[in-house]
N, C-alpha and C positions, 0 to 999 in steps of 0.2 A: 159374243158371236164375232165373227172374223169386217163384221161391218160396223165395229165398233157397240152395237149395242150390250146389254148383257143380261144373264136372266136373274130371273129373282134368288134373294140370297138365301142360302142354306145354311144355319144356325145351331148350332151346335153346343150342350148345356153342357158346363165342366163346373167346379166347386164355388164357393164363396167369396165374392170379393178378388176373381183370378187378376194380377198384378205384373205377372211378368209371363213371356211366353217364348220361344224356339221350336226348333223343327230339326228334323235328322230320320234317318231309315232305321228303325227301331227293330225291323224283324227281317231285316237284310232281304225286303222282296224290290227294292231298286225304285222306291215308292215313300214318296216323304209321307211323312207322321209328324203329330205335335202332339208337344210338352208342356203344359200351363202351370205356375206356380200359382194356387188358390192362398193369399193371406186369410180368409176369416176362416175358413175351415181346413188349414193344420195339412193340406196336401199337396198330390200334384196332379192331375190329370192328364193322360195321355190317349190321343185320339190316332187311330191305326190309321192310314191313307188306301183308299185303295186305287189310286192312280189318277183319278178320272175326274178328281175334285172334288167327292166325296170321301165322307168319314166315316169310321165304324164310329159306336159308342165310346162313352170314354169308359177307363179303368183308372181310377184312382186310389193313389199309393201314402199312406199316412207321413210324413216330415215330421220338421220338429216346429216349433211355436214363430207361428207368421212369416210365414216363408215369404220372402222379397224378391229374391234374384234366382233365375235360371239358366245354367248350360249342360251342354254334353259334351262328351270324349269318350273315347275309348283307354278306359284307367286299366286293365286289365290284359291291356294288348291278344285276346282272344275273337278280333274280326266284330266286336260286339258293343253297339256304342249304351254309357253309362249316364247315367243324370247326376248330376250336382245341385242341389239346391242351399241359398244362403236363410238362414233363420233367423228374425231379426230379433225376436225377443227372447229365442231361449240359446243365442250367443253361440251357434253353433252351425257348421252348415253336414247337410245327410248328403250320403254317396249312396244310387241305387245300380247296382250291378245289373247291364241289363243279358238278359238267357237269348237275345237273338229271335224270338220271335213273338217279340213284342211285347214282354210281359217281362217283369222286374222283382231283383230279391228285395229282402226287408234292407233297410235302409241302416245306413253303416254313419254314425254322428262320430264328428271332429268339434272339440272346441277349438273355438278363433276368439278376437274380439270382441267389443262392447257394441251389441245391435249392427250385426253383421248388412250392409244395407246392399252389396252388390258380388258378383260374382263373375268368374272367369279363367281359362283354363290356358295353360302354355308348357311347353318343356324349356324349364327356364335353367336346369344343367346339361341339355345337351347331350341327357341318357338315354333318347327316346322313348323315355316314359312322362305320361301327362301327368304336370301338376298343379297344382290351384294357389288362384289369389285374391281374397275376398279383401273387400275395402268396410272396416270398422267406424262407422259412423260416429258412434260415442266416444270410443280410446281412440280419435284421431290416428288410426294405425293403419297398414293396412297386414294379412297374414297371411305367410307363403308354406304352403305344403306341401313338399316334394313327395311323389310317387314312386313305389315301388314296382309300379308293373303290374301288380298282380292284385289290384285293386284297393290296396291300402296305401295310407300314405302315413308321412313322419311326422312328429309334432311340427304345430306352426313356429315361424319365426316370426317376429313380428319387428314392423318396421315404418318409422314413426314420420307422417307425411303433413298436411295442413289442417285447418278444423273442418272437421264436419265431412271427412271424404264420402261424395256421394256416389258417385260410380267410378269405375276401373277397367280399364285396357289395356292389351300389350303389342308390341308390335319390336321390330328392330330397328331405334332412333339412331345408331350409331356403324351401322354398315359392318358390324363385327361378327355375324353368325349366330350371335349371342341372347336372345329376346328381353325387351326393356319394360318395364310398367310404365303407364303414364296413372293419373289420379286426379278428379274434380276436387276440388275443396268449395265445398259449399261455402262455410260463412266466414275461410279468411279470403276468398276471393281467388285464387290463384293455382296452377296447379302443379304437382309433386311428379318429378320422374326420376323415376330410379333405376340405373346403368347396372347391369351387372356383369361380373367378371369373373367368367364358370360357376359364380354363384353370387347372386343378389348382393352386394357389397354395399353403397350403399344412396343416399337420397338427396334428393338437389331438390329444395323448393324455391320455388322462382316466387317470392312473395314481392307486389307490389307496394310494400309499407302499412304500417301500421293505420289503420284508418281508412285502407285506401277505398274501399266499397268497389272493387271491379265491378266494374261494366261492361266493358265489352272486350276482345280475345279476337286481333287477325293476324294471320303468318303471312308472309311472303319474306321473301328475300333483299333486303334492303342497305346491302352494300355490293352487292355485284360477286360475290365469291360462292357463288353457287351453292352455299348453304339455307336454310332457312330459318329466319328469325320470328322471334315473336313481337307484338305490339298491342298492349294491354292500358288501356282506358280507365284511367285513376279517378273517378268522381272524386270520393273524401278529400284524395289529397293534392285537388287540383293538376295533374300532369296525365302526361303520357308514358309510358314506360317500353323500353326498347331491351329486349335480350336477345342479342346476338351469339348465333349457333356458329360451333367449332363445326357441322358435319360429326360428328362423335356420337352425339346425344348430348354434348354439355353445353352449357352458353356462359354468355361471360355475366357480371354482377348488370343488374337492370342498371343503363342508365335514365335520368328523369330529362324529358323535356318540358318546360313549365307551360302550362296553359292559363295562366295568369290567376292570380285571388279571387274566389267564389267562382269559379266560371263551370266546375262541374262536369266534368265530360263525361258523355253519356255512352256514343258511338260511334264510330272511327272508320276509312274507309281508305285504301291507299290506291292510286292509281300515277299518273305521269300530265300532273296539271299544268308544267310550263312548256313541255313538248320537247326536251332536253333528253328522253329514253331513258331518264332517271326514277326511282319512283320517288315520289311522295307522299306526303301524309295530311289526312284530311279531317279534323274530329269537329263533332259539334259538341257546343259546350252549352248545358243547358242552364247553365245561373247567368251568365254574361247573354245566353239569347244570340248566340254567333257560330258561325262556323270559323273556323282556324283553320291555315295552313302551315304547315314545316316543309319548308322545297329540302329535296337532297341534294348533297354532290356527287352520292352514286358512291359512295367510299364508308356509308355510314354516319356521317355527319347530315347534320339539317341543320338550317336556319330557324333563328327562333319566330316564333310565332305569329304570323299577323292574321289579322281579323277584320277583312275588307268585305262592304258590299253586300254582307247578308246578314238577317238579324231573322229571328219571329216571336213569337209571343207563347205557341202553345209549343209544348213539348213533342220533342219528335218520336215517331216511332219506329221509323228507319229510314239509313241513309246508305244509297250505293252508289259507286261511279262504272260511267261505262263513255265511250266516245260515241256520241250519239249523230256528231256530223263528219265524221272520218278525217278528223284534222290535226289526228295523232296525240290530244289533248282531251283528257278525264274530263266528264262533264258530272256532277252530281245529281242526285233525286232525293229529293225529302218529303215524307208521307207524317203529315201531323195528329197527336192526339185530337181529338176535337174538332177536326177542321176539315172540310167537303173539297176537298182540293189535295192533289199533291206537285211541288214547284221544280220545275229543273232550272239549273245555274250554269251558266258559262261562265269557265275559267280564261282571264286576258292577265296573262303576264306585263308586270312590269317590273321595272329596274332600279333599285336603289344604291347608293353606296354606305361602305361603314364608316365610323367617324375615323376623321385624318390617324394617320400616325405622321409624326415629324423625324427628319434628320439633316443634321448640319451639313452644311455647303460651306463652301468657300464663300470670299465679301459679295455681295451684292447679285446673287445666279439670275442672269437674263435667260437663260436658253436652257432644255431638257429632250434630250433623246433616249430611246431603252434600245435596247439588245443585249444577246449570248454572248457574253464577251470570254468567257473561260470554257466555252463550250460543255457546258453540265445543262442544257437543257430547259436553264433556271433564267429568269431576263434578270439582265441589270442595269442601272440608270447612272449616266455620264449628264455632269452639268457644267454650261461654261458660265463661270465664275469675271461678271466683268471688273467687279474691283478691285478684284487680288489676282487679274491675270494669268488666271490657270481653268483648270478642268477637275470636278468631281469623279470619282466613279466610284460607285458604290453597287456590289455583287451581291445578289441576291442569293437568298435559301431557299427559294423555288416555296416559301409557306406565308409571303408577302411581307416579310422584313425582309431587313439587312444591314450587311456589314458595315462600319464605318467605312470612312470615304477613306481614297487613296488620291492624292493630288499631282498634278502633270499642270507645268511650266506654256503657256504656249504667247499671243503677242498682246499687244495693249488692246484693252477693254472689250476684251470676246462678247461678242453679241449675239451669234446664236451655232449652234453644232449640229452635229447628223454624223452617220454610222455609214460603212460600208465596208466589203474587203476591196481595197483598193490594187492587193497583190494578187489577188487568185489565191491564194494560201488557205482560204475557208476558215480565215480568222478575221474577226470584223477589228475595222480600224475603226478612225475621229477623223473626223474635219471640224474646225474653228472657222468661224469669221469674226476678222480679229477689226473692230469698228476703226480704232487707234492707231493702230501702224499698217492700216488701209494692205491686210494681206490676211492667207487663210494658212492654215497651220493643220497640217496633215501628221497625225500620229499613227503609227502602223504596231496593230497587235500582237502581243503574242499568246497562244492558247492557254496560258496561266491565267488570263485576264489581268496581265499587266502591258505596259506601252512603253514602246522606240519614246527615244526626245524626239522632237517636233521638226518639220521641214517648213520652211514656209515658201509661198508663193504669192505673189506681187496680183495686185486685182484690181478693183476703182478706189474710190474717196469715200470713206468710210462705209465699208462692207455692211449691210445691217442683218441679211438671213443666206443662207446656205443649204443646199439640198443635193443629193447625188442621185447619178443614175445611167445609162449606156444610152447617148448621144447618137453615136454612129453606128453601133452593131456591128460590134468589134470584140462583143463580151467582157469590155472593162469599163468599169464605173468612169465616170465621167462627174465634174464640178459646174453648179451653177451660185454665182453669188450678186444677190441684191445688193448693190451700190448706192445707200442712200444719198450723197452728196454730188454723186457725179451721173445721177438718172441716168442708170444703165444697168445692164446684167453683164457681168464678165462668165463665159465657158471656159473651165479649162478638161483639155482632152485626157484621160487616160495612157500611163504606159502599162505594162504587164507588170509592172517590178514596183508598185505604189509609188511614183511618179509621175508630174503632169506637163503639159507643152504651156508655152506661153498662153496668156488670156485671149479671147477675142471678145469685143465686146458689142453688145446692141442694146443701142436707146429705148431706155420707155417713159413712163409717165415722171409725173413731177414726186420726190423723194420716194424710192421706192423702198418702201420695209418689210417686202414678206415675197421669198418664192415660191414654189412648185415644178414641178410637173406631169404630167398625161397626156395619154392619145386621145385630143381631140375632135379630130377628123378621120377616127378609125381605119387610119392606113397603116396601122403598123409601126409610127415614126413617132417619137416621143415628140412633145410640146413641152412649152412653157406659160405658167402666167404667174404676175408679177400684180402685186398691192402696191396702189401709188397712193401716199398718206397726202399727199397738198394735194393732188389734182383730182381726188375723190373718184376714182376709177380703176380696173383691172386691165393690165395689158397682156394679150395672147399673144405669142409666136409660135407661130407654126414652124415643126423642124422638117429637114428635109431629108432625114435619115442617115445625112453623113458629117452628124455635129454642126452646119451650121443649121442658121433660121431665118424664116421671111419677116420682114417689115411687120411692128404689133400692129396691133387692132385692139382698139379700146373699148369699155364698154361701163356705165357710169353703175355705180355703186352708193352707199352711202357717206357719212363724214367721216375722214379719216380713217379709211381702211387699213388697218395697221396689222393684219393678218390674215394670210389666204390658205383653203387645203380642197382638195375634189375628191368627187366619189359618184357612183350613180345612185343619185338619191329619187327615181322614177322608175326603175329598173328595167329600162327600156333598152341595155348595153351602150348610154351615151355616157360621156361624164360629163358633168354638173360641176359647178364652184358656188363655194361659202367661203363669205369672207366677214369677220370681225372688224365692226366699222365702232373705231374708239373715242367719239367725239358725240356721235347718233345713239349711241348705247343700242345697238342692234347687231344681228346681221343680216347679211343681204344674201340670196341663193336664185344664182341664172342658171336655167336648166339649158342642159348642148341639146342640139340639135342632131349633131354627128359627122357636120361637114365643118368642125371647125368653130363654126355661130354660135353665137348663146339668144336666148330672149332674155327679155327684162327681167331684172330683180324684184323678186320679191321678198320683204324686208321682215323681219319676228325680233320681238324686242327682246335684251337680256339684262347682263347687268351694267352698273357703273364704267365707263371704260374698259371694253374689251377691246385688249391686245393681242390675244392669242388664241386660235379655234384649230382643232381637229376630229374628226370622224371617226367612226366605229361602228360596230352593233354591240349596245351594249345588252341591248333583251334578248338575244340570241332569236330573232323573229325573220332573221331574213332583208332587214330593211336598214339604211344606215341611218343611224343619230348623229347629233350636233353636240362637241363639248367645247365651250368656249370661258376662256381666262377671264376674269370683270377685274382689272387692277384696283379701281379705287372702292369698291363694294369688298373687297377680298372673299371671292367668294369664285363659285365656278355653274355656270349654267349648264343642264343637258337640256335638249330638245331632242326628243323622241321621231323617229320618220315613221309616215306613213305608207311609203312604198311608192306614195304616189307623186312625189317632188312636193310637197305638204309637210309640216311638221307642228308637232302636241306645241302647247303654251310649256315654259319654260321651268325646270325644278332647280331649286339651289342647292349648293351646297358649301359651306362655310369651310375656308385653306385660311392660308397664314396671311401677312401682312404684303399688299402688293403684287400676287401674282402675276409672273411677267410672260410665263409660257407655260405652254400644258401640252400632255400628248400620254397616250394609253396603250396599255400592254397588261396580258396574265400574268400577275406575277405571281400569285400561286397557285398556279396549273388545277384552277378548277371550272375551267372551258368560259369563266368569265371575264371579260372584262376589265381590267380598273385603269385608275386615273393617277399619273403623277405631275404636281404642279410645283413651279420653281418659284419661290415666293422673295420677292426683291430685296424688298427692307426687314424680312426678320432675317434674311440668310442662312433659308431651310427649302427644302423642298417637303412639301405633303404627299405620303401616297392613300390614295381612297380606294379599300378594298370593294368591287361590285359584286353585289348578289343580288336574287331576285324574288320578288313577293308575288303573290298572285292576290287578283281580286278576283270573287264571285259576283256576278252581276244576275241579277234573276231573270232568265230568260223569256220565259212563260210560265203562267200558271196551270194547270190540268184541272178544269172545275168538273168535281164527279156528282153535282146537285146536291140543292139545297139538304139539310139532314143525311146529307148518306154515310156520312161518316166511313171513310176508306179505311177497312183493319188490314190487309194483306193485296200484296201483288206482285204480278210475273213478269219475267220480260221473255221477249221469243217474239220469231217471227210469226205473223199468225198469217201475212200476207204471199209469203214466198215472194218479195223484193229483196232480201238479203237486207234488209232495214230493220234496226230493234224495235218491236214494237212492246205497249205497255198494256198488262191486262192488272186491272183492280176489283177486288172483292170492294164492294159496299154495302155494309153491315145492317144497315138501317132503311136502306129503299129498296133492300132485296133484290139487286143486279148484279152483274159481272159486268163492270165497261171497260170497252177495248178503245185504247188510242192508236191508230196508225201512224207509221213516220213517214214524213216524208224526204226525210236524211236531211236536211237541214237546220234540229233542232226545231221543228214545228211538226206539228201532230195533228189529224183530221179533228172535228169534235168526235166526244165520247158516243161511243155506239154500244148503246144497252142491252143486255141479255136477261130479261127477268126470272129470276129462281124462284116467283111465287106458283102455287102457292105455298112455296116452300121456303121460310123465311130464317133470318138472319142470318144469309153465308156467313163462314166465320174463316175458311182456310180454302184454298186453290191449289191445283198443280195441274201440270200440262203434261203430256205425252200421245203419242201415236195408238190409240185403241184399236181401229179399226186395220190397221197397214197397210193406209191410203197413202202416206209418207206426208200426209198432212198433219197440223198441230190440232191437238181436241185438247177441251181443258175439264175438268172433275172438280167438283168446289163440295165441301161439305157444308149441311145446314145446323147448325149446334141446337137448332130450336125444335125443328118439324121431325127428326126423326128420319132423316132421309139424306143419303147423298145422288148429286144430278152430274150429267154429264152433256156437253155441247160438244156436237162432233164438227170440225172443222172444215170447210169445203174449200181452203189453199187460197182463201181471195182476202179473207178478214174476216169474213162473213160467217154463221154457226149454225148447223142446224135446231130441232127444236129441242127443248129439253126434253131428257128421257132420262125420270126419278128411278133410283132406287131405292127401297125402304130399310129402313134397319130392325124394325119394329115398333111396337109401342112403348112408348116411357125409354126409349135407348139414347141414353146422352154418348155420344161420340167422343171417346175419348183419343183416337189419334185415326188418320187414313192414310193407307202406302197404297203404292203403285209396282206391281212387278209380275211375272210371267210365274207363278207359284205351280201350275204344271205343265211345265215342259212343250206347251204347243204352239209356242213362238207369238202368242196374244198375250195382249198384259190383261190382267187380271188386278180386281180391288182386294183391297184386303181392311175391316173396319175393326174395331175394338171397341165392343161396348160395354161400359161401365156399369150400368144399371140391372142389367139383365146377368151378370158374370157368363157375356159368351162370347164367341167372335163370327163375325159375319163375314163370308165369302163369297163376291160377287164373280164367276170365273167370264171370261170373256170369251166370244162364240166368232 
């Protein structure tokens, strides 16, 4: 009824054992009819429509020996549709020509294969005449029998697919006009598609290996090229398997992602877990007792596997992701064998790096900067070499190596570099501070990614760090150099032609070894601050926009601050300073204020003597981290930010011998992060590729009571909040419980719906019955003999159950949802096993 109720079902007897069924207009009165294939007694039944949702009697037409599978066409192209049925035992399937008004000749046999188990119909040359292609269960085959139009067809061809095909479809996999099989394969797991070209040519089985026990089969698209991929769930053989689609209908050979020894995966689930709009891959693996992630890079690559933060004990029975607090991050659901509960996960990214790769430097590399230096898009890394008085560069291939080093002359004992174009020319240059001959040495590039000899320029008493940037706002890079020896900063101004004016210099603390700088006091006007290693403090100057600067202001830190860098690590638009205090084994972080001011430090421990720190994001969260050099641990600390001027306890990570400086760049352009460190005494730099892992943290549990054992559940709004919410069958305490969201990844308690006395729901689905534009849901009872329906009132809330019967002793063998005449109400539709009939419940 149009208020969602419906009336009692009308029942309909057809043959023995009926197995498979279809509909079509049998006597062209514009009025669906159905087709039943009966396995125990040898026919078909077919029931006239007379429009209204009633049936006439059936008339049943003899076949050949246990008919399996049923369709229609029109083989005969005379306006008049035909029956196909597949025979499984006597290897053969019948063609019944149908007279148009609803009655059918004797039956026209084709042999095919061994235990013909399914059936189905396509013009698969293109002659617009229909032809058939049954899938051979036994002979692993499947056989295609082209039409001649006029209701016979041509011997089969047969054509050899997986073991055990159990059903078969067609459609057009490859956008060529041309229609394609696809094929299940029951017990090698995997399935068969075959391309054809003007004519069936031939088969592609995508097997996932020997052993492999398929489990589970989801598509989507997982390299960004707008094709669709498969991704198939290896229990046997521990992996994951990945085939990637041409768009054609072809894929390339599976590759394996290993989901480690015994781990078994069951069932897989892809969604976008680090919030990077990339997908990823999610499987749970049922011998290890874990769920596993593979992150993408969105190009078809994934990281190998980790296995964080969730384990369980019972077997699952399914897992899906959906974003349940709208934070653009996949959240999971897992509903357990055996267990009165099902648990959602939050996914929190975090960030590792891969083990070092090493390459040669020049004697003794104190200093590292990256940049585009040949302009291809690709970073490359320049290192000043203090023992052997020159400069590294080494050009990357944009895939995280690179080339050897190419070497440049510049002054005694260079102590740290930096990049800029100093000509306008949109070719990045070098700057040197040369410790030794108390002067800085300006290389000027050119787009090859090679460099001018050296210019130098006259500064303090032994330069120790260097940093460029536009002073005055004049649009040309400008020079700032820390003066260890002579406690000062020299500026030197910018000309347009990479050239600079004499130094001007300004006092700060006691030995200074590390500059910078930022706008402070958010006027627009660069600043400076400076790391003073003896006097255990940071000195600002405030600039005044036309290259020069005010009188520093100091502000105490910890021991021997021997490197400084800023960022806004509060995200409140101030900056902030960290600095690597190499005596205290820490660093210290003064959050700005915004006028210039800092407050006090606050201190996070790292490694061995750090001499060198700089910032990033390296988890791609939005918030900046902390990477800092440890020289005598050789090793490199991140610390993680929390957005909130706070930062995580510290992770290592193992470089070369004495790392003197660090500083980070993509270098192969896969939106991450990484790390390159100049290591002193082995006279290498390490680069550490970053990627990233996700952990599952268990959110909450969903407790559905004690015994109720959850078999099946839906998601939908049941509320009209535009919030997902969650509806569960419970098998054993005979309810539906509904959880409401409340978009935050927390959910009301369960609100029960009891199906007694109609007991052991076994299956649910949702839809609109009444076309109140509200959710109702329909749950079948596999025990009582009955399907119910709760009609939805748009709050969460259900009205009362209202049973429908199937009859007596009717096991339920499947229940659909769909408008079967035409009056714009959906309508049940049940199939039951016991009685060979089917029940129609029409909706009013």
């Amino acid at each position: 009824y149009e208020n969602g109720s419906f009336a009692e079902q009308t029942r309909y007897s057809v043959g023995s054992r009926p197995c498979s069924v279809t509909v079509g207009d049998f006597n062209n009165d514009t009025r669906l009819d159905i087709v039943v294939a009966n396995w125990d007694s040898n026919d078909v039944s077919v029931l006239v429509g007379y429009g209204n949702g009633s049936f006439a009697k059936q008339t049943r037409y003899l076949v050949g020996s246990y008919p399996q599978s049923v369709a229609v066409g029109n083989f005969n192209n005379d306006t008049r549709l035909d029956i196909v049925v597949a025979n499984w035992l006597s290897n053969d399937v019948s063609v019944l020509l149908g007279y148009g008004n609803g009655s059918f000749a004797e039956q026209t046999r084709y042999s095919v294969g061994s235990y013909s188990q399914s059936v189905t119909v396509g013009d698969f040359n293109n002659d617009t005449r229909l032809d058939i292609v049954v899938a051979n269960w036994d002979s692993n085959d499947v056989s295609v029998l082209l039409g001649y139009g006029n209701g016979s067809f041509a011997k089969e061809a047969r054509y050899l697919v997986g073991s055990s095909p159990y059903s078969v479809a067609v459609g057009n996999f490859n956008n060529d006009t041309r229609l394609d099989i696809v094929v299940a394969n029951y017990f090698s797991n995997d399935v068969s598609v075959l391309l054809q070209y003007g004519a069936i040519a031939y088969e592609i089985a995508y097997a996932s290996g020997g052993g492999s026990s398929l489990q589970c089969v989801v598509i989507g698209d997982l390299n960004n090229d707008s094709n669709l991929d498969i991704v198939l769930a290896n229990y046997g053989t521990n992996n994951v398997g990945i085939l990637f689609g041409y768009g054609n209908g072809s894929f390339e050979n599976q590759i394996m992602l290993s989901t480690d020894s015994n781990s078994h995966p069951t069932s897989i689930a892809i969604g976008d877990f680090n919030g990077d709009s990339v997908v990823d891959i999610a499987v749970v693996n049922y011998g290890t007792k874990q769920v596993g992630t593979m992150l993408g890079y969105g190009n078809g690559i994934f990281t190998s596997q980790t296995s964080e933060g969730i384990s369980f004990d019972s077997r699952s029975l399914a897992m899906a992701s959906g974003d349940f607090n709208n934070d653009k991050r996949s959240e999971i659901v897992i509903a357990y064998e055996g267990r009165d509960n099902v648990d959602i996960f939050v996914a929190y990214k975090r960030d590792s790096f891969a083990e070092q790769t090493r390459y040669v430097v020049g004697s003794y590399p104190q200093s590292v900067a990256v940049g585009d230096f040949n302009n291809d898009t690709r970073l490359d890394i320049v290192v000043a070499n203090s023992g052997s008085n020159d400069t590294s560069v080494l050009l990357g291939y944009g895939n995280g190596s690179f080339v050897k080093q190419t070497r440049y002359s510049v002054g005694s004992s260079p102590r740290s570099v930096a990049v800029g174009d100093f000509n306008n020319d949109t070719r990045l240059d070098i700057v040197v501070a040369n410790g030794g001959s108390n002067d800085v040495s300006v290389l000027l590039g050119h787009e090859n990614g090679f460099f001018e000899k050296e210019t130098r320029y006259l500064v303090g008493s032994y330069p120790y760090s260097v940093a460029v940037d536009n002073f005055n706002n004049d649009t040309r890079l400008d020079i700032v150099v820390a003066n260890g020896d002579s406690n000062d900063v020299s500026v030197l101004l910018g000309y347009e032609n990479g050239s600079f004016a004499e130094q001007t210099r300004y006092s700060v603390g006691s030995r200074p070894y590390s500059v910078t700088v930022g706008d402070f006091n958010n006027d627009t006007r660069l600043d400076i601050v400076v790391a003073n290693w003896d006097s255990n403090d940071v000195s600002v100057l405030l600039g005044y926009g036309n290259g020069s600067f005010a009188k520093e202001t100091r502000y105490l830190v910890g021991s021997s601050p021997y490197s400084v860098a800023v960022g806004n690590f509060n995200n409140d638009t101030r900056l902030d300073i960290v600095v690597a205090n190499s005596l205290s084994n820490d660093v210290s972080v003064l959050l700005g204020y915004g006028n210039g001011s800092f407050a006090e430090q606050t201190r996070y421990l790292v490694g061995s003597y750090p001499i060198s720190v700089a910032v990033s994001d390296f988890n791609n969260d939005t918030r900046l981290d902390i990477v800092v050099a440890n020289s005598l641990s050789n090793d490199v600390s991140v610390l993680l930010g929390y957005g909130n001027g706070s930062f995580a306890k510290e992770t290592k990570y193992l470089v070369g011998s004495f790392p003197g400086c660090v500083a980070v760049g993509d270098f192969n352009n896969d939106t991450r992060l990484d790390i390159v460190v100049a290591n002193f005494y082995s006279k290498d730099v390490n680069v550490l590729l970053g990627y990233d892992y996700i952990v599952f943290v268990k959110e909450m549990m969903l407790i559905t009571g004690d015994g109720s054992r959850p078999q099946s559940l839906a998601i939908s709004d049941f509320n009209n909040d535009g919030l997902m919410d969650i509806g569960i069958v419970n098998s054993l305490t005979h309810n539906i419980g509904i959880f409401l969201s409340y978009g935050n990844i927390s959910f009301t308690h369960q609100l029960t719906h009891s199906t007694r006395p109609y007991l052991f729901p076994c299956s649910m689905a949702v839809g609109d019955f009444n076309n109140d534009t509200q959710v109702d849901i329909v749950f079948s009872s596999c025990d009582s003999d009955t399907v119910g329906v709760f009609l939805g009132y748009g709050n969460g809330s259900f009205g009362n159950l209202m049973p429908y019967s199937t009859g007596s002793n009717s096991t339920q063998y499947s229940l659909a949802v769909g408008d079967i005449n035409n009056d714009t109400i959906l309508d049940i539709v049940v199939a039951i096993y016991d009685n060979n009939n089917l029940g129609v419940f029409l909706g009013y």
